[in-house]
PDB file of N, H, CA, C and O in Angstrom:
ATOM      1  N   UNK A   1     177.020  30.446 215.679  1.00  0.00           N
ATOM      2  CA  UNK A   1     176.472  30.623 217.010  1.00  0.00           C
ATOM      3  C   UNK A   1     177.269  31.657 217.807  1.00  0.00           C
ATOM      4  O   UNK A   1     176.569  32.513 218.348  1.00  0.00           O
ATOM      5  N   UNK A   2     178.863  31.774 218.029  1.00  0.00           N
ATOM      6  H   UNK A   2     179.432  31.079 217.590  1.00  0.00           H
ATOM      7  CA  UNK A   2     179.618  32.618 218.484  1.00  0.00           C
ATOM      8  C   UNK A   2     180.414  33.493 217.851  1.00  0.00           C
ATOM      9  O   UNK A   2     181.422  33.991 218.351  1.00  0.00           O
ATOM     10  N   UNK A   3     179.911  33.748 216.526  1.00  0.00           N
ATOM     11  H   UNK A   3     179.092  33.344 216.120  1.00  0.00           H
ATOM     12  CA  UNK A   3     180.479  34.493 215.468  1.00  0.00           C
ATOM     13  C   UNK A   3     180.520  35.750 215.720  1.00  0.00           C
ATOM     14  O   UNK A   3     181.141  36.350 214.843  1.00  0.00           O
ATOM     15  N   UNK A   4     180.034  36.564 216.732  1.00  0.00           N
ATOM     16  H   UNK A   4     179.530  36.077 217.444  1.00  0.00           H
ATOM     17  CA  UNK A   4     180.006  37.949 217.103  1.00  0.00           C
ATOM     18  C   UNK A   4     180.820  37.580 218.734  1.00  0.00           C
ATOM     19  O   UNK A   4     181.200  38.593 219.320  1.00  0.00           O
ATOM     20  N   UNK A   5     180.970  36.827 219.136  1.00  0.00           N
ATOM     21  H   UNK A   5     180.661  36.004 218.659  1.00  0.00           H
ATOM     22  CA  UNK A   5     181.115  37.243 220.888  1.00  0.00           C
ATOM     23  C   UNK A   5     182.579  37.840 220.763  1.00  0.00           C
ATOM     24  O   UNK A   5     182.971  38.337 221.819  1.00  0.00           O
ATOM     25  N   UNK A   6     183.373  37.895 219.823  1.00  0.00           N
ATOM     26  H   UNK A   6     183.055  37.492 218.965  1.00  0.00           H
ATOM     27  CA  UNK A   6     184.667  38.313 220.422  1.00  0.00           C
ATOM     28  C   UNK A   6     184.847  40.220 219.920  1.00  0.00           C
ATOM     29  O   UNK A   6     185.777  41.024 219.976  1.00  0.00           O
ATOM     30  N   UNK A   7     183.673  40.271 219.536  1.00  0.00           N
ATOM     31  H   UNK A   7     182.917  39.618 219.490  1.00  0.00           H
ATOM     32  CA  UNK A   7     183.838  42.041 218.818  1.00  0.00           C
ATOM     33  C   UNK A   7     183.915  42.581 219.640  1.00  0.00           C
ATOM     34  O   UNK A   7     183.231  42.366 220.641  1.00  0.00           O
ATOM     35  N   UNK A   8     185.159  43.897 219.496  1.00  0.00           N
ATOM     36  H   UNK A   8     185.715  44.071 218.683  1.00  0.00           H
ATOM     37  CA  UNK A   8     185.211  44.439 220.409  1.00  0.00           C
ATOM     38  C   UNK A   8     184.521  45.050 221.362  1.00  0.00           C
ATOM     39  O   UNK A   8     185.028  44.965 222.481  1.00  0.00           O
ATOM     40  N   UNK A   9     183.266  45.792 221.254  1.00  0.00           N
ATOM     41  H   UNK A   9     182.854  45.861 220.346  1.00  0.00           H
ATOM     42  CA  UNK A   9     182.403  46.210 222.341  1.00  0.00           C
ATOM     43  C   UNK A   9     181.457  45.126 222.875  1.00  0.00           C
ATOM     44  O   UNK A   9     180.686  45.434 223.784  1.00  0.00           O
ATOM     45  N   UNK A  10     181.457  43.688 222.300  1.00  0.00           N
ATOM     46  H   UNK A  10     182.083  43.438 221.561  1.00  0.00           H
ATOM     47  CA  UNK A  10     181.667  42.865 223.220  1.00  0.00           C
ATOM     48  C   UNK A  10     182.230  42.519 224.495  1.00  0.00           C
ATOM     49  O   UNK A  10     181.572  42.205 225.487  1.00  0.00           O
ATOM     50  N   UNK A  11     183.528  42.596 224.415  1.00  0.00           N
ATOM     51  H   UNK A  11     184.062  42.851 223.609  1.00  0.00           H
ATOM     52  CA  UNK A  11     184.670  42.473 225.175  1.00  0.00           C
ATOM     53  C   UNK A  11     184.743  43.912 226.305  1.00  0.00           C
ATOM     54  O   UNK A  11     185.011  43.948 227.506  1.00  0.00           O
ATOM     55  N   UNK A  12     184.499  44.659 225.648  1.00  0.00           N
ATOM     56  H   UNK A  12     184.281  44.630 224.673  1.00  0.00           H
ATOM     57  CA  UNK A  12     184.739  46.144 226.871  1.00  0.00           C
ATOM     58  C   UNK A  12     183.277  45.644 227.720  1.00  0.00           C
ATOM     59  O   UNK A  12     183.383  45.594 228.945  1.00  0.00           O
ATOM     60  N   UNK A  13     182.275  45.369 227.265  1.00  0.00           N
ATOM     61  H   UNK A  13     182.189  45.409 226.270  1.00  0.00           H
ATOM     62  CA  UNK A  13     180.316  44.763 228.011  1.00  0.00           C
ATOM     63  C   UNK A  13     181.136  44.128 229.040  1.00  0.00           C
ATOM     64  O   UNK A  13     181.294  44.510 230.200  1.00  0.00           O
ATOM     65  N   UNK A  14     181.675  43.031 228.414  1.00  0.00           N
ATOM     66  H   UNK A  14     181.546  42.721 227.472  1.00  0.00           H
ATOM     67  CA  UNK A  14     182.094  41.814 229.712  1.00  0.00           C
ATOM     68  C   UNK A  14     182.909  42.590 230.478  1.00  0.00           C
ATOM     69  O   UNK A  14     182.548  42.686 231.651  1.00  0.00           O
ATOM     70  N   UNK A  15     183.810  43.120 230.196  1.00  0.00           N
ATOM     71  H   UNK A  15     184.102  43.042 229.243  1.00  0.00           H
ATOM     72  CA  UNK A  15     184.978  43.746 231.284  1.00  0.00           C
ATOM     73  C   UNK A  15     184.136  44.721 232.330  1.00  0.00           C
ATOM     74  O   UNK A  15     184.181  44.798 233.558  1.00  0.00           O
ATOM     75  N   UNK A  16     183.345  45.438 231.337  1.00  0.00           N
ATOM     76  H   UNK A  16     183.309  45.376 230.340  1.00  0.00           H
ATOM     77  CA  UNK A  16     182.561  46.862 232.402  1.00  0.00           C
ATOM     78  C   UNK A  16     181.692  45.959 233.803  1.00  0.00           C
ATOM     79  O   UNK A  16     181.555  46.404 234.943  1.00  0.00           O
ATOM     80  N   UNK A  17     181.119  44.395 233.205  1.00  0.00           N
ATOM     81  H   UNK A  17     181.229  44.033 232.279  1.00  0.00           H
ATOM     82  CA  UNK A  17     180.074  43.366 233.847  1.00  0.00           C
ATOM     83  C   UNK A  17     181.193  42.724 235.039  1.00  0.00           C
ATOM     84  O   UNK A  17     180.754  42.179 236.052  1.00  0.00           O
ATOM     85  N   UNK A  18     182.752  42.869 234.772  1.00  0.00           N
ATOM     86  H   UNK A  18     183.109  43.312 233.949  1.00  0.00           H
ATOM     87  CA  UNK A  18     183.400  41.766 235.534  1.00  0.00           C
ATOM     88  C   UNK A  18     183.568  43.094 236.748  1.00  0.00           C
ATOM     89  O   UNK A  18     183.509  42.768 237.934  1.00  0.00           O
ATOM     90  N   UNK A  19     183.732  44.263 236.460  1.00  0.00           N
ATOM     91  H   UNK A  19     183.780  44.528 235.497  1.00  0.00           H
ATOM     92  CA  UNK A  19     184.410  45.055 236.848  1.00  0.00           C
ATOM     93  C   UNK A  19     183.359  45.494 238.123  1.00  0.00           C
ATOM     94  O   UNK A  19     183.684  45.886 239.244  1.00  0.00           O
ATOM     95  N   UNK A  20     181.896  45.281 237.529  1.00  0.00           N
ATOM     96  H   UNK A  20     181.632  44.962 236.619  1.00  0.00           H
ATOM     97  CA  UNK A  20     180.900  45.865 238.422  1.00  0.00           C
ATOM     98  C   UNK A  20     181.114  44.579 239.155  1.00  0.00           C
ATOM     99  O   UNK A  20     181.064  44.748 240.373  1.00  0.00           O
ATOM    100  N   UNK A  21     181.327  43.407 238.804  1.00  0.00           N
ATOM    101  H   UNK A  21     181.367  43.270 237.814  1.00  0.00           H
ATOM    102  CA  UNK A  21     180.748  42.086 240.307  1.00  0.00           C
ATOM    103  C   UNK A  21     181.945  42.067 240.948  1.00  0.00           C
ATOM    104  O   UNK A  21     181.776  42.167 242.164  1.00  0.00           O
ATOM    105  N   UNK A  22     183.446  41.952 240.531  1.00  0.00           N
ATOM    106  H   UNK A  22     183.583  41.871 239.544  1.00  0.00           H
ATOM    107  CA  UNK A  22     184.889  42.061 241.631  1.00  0.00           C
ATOM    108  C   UNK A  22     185.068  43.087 242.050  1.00  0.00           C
ATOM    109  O   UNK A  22     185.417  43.066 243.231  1.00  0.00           O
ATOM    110  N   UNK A  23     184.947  44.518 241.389  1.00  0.00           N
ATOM    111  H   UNK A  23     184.664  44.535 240.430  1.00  0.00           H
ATOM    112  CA  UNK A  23     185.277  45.598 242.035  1.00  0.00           C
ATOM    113  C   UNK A  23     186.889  45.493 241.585  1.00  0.00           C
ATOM    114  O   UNK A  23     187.590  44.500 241.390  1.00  0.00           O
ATOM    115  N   UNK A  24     187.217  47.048 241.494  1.00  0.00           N
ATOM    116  H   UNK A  24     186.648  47.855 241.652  1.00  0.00           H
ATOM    117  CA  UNK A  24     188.819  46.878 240.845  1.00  0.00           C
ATOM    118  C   UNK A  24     190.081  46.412 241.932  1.00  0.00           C
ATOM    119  O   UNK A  24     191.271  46.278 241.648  1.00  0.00           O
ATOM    120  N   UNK A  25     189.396  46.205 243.317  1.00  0.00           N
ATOM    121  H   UNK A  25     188.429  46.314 243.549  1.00  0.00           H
ATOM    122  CA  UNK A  25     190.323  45.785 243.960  1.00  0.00           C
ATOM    123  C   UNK A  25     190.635  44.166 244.039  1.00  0.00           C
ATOM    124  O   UNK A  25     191.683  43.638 244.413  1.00  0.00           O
ATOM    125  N   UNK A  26     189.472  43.556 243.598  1.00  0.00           N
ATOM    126  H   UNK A  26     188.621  43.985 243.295  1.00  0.00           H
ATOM    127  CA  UNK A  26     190.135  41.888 243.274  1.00  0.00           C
ATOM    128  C   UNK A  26     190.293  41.670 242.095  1.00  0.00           C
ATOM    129  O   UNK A  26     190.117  40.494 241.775  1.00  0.00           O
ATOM    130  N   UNK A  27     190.658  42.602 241.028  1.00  0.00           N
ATOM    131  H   UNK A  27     190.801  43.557 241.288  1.00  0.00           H
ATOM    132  CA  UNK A  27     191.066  41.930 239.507  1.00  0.00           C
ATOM    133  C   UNK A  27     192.508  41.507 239.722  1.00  0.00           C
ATOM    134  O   UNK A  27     192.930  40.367 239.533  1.00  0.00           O
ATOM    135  N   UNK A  28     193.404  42.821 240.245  1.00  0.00           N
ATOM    136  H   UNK A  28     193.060  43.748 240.399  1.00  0.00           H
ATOM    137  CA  UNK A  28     194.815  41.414 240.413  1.00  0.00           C
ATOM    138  C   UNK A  28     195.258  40.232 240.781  1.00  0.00           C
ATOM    139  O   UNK A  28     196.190  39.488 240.474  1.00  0.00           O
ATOM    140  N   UNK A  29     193.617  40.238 242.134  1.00  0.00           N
ATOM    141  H   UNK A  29     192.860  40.843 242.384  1.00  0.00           H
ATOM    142  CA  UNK A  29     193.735  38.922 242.863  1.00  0.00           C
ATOM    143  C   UNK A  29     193.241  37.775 242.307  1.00  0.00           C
ATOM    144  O   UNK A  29     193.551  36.707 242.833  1.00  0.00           O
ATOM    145  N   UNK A  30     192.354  37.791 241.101  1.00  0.00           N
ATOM    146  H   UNK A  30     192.102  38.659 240.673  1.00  0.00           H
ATOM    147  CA  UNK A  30     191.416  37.199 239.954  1.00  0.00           C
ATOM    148  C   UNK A  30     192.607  36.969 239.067  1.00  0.00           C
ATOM    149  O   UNK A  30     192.966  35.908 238.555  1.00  0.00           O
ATOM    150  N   UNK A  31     193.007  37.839 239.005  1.00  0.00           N
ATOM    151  H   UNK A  31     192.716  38.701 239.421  1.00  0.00           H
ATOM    152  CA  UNK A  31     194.000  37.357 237.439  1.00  0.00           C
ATOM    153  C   UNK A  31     195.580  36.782 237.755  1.00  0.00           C
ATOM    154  O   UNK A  31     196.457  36.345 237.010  1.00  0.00           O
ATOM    155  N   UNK A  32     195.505  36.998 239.230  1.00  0.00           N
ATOM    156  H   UNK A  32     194.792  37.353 239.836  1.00  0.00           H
ATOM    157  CA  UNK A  32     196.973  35.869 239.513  1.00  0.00           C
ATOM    158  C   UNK A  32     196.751  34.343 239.730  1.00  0.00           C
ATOM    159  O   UNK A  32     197.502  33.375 239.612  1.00  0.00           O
ATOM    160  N   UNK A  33     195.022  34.526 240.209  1.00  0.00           N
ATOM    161  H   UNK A  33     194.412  35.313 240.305  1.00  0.00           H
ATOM    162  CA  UNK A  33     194.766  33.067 240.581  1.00  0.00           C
ATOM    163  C   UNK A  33     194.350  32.413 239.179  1.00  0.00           C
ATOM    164  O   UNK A  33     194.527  31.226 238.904  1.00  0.00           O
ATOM    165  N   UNK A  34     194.012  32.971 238.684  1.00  0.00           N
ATOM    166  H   UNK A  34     193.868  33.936 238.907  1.00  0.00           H
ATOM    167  CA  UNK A  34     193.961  32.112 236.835  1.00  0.00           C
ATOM    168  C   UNK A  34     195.100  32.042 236.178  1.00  0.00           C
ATOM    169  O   UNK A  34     195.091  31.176 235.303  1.00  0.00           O
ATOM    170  N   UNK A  35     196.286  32.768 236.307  1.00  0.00           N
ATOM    171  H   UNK A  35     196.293  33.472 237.017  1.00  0.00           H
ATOM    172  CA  UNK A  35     197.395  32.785 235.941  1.00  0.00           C
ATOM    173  C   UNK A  35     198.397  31.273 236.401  1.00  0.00           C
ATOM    174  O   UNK A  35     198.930  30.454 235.652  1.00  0.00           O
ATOM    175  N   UNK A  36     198.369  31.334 237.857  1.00  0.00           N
ATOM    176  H   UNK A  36     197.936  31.999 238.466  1.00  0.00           H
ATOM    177  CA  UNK A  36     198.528  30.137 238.390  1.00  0.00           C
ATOM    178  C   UNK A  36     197.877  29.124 237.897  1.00  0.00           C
ATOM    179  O   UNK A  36     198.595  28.224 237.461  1.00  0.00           O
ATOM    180  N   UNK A  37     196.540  28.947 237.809  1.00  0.00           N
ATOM    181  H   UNK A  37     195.957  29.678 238.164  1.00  0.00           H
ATOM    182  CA  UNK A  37     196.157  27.893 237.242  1.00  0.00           C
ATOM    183  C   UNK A  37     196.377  27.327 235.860  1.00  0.00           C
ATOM    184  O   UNK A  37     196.351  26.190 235.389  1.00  0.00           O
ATOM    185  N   UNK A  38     196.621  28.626 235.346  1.00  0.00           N
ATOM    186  H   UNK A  38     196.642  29.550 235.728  1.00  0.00           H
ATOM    187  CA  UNK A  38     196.963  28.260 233.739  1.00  0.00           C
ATOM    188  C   UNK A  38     198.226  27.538 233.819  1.00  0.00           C
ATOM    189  O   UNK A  38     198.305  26.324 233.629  1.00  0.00           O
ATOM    190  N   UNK A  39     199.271  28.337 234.118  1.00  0.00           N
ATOM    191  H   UNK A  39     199.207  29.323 234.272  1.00  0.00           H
ATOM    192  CA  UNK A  39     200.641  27.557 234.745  1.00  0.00           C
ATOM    193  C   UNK A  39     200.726  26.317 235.023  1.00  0.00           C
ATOM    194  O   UNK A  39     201.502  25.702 234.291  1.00  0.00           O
ATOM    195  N   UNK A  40     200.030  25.515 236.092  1.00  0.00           N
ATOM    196  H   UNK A  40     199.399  26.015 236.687  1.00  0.00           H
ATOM    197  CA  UNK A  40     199.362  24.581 236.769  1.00  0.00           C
ATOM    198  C   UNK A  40     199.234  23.452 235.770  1.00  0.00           C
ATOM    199  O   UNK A  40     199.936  22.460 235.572  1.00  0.00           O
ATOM    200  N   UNK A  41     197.964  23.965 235.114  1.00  0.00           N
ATOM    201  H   UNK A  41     197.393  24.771 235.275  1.00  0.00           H
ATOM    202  CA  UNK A  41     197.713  23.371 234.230  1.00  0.00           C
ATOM    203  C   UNK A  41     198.841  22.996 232.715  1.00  0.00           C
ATOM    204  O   UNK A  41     198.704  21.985 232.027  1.00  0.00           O
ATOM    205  N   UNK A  42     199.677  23.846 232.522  1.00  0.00           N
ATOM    206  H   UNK A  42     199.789  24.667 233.080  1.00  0.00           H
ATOM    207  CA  UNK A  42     200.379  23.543 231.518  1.00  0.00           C
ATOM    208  C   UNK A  42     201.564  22.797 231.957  1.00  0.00           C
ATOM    209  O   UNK A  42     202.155  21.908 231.345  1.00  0.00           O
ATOM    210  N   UNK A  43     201.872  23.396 233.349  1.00  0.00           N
ATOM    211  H   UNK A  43     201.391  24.119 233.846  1.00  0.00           H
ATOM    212  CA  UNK A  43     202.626  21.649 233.627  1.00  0.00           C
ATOM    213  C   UNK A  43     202.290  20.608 233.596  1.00  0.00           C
ATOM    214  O   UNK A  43     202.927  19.653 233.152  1.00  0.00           O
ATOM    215  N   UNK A  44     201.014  20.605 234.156  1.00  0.00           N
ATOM    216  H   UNK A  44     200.496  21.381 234.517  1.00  0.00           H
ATOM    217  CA  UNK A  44     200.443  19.139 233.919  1.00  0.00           C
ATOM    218  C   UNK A  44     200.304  18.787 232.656  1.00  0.00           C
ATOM    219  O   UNK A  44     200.529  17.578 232.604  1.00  0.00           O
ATOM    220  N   UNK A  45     200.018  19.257 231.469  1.00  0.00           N
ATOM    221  H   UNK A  45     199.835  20.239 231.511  1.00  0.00           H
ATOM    222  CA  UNK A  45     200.125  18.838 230.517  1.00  0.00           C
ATOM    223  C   UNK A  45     201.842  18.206 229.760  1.00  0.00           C
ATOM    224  O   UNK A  45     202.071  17.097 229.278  1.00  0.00           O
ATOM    225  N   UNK A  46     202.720  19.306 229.901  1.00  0.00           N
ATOM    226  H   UNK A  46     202.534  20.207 230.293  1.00  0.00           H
ATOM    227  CA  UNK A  46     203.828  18.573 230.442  1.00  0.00           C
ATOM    228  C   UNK A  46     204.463  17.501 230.371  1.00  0.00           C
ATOM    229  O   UNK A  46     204.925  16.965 229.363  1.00  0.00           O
ATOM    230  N   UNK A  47     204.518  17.025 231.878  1.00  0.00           N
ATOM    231  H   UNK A  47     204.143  17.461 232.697  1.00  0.00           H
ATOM    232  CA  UNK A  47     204.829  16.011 232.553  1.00  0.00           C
ATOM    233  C   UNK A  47     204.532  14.782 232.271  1.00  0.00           C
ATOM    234  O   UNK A  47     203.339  14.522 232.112  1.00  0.00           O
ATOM    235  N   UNK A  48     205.397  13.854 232.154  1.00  0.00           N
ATOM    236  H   UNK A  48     206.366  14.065 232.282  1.00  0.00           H
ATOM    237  CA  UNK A  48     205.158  12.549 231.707  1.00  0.00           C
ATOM    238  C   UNK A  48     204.083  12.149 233.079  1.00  0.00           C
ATOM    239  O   UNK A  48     204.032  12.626 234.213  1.00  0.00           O
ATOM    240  N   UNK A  49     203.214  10.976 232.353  1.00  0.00           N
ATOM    241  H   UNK A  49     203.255  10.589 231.432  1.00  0.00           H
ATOM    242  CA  UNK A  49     202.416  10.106 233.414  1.00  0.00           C
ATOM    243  C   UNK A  49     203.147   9.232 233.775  1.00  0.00           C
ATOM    244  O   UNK A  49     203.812   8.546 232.999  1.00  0.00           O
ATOM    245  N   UNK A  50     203.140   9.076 235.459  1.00  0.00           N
ATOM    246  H   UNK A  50     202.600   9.633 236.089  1.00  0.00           H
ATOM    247  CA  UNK A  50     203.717   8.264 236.149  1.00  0.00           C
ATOM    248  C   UNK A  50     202.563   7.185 236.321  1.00  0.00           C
ATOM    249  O   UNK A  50     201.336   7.243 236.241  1.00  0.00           O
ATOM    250  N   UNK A  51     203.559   6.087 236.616  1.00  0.00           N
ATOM    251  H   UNK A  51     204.556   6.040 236.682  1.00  0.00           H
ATOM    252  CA  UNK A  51     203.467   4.721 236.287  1.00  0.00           C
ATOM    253  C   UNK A  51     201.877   4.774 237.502  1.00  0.00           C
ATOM    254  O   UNK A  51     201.519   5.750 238.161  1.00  0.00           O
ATOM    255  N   UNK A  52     201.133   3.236 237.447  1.00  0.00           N
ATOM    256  H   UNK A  52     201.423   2.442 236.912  1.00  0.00           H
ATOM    257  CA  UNK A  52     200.164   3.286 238.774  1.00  0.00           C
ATOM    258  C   UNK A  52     200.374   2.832 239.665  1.00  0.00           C
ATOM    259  O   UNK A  52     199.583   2.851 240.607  1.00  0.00           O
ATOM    260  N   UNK A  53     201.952   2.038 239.709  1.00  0.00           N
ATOM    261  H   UNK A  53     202.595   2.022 238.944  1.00  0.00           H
ATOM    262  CA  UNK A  53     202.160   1.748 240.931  1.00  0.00           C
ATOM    263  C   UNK A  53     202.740   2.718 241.824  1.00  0.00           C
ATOM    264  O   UNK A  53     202.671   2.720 243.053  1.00  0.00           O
ATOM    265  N   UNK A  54     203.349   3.585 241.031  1.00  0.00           N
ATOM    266  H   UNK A  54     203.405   3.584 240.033  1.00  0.00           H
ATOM    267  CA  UNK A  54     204.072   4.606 241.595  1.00  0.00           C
ATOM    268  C   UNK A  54     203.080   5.274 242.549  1.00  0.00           C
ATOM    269  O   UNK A  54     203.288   5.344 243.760  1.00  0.00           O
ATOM    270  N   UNK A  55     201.847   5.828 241.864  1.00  0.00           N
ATOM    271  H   UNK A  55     201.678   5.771 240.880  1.00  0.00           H
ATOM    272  CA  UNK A  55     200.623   6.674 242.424  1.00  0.00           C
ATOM    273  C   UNK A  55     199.894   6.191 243.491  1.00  0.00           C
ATOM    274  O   UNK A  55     199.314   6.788 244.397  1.00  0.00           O
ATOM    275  N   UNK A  56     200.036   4.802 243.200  1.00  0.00           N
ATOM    276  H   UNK A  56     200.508   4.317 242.464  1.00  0.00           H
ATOM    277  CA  UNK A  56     199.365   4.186 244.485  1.00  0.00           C
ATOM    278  C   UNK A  56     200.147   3.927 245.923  1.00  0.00           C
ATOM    279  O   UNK A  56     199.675   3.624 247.019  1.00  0.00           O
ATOM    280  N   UNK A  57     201.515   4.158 245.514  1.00  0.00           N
ATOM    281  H   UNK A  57     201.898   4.404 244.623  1.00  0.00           H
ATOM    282  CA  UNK A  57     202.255   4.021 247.196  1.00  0.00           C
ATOM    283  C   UNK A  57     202.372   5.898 247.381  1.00  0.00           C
ATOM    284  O   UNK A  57     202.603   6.524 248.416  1.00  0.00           O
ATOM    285  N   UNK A  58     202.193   6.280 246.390  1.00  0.00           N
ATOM    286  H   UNK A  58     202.005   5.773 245.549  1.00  0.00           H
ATOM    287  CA  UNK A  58     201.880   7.508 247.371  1.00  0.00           C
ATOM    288  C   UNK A  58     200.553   8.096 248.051  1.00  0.00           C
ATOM    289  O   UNK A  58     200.407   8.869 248.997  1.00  0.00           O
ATOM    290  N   UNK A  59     199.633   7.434 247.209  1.00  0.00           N
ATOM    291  H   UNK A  59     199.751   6.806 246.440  1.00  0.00           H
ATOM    292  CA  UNK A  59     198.327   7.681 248.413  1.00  0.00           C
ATOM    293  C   UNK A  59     198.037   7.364 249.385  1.00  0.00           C
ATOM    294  O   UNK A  59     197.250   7.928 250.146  1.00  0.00           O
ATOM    295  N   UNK A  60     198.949   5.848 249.634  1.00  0.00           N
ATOM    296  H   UNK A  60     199.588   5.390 249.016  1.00  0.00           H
ATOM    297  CA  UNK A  60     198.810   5.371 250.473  1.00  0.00           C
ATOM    298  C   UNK A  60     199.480   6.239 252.023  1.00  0.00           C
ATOM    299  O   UNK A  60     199.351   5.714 253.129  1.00  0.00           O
TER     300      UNK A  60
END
């Protein structure tokens, strides 16, 4: 089913498609905020799970 999507003039289509909807002035701002999230996310993966009592006196 996705046996072609990663060929290269694949990849330049999508970039030329990202490039026409952000415009080149929000790709740094696009690719720090996914960067962060990736980050984000790999701490959270990470981090031990805290207990539920713990979680629950802090929502409170």
């Amino acid at each position: 089913m996705f046996e072609g999507l990663f060929q290269p003039t694949h990849l330049i289509i999508i970039l030329v498609i990202v490039l026409i909807i952000f415009g080149p002035g929000k790709l740094p701002e696009l690719g720090g905020s996914i960067g962060k999230a990736i980050r984000g996310f790999k701490k959270a993966m990470n981090e031990p799970e805290k207990p539920e009592e713990e979680t629950k006196k802090i929502e409170k």
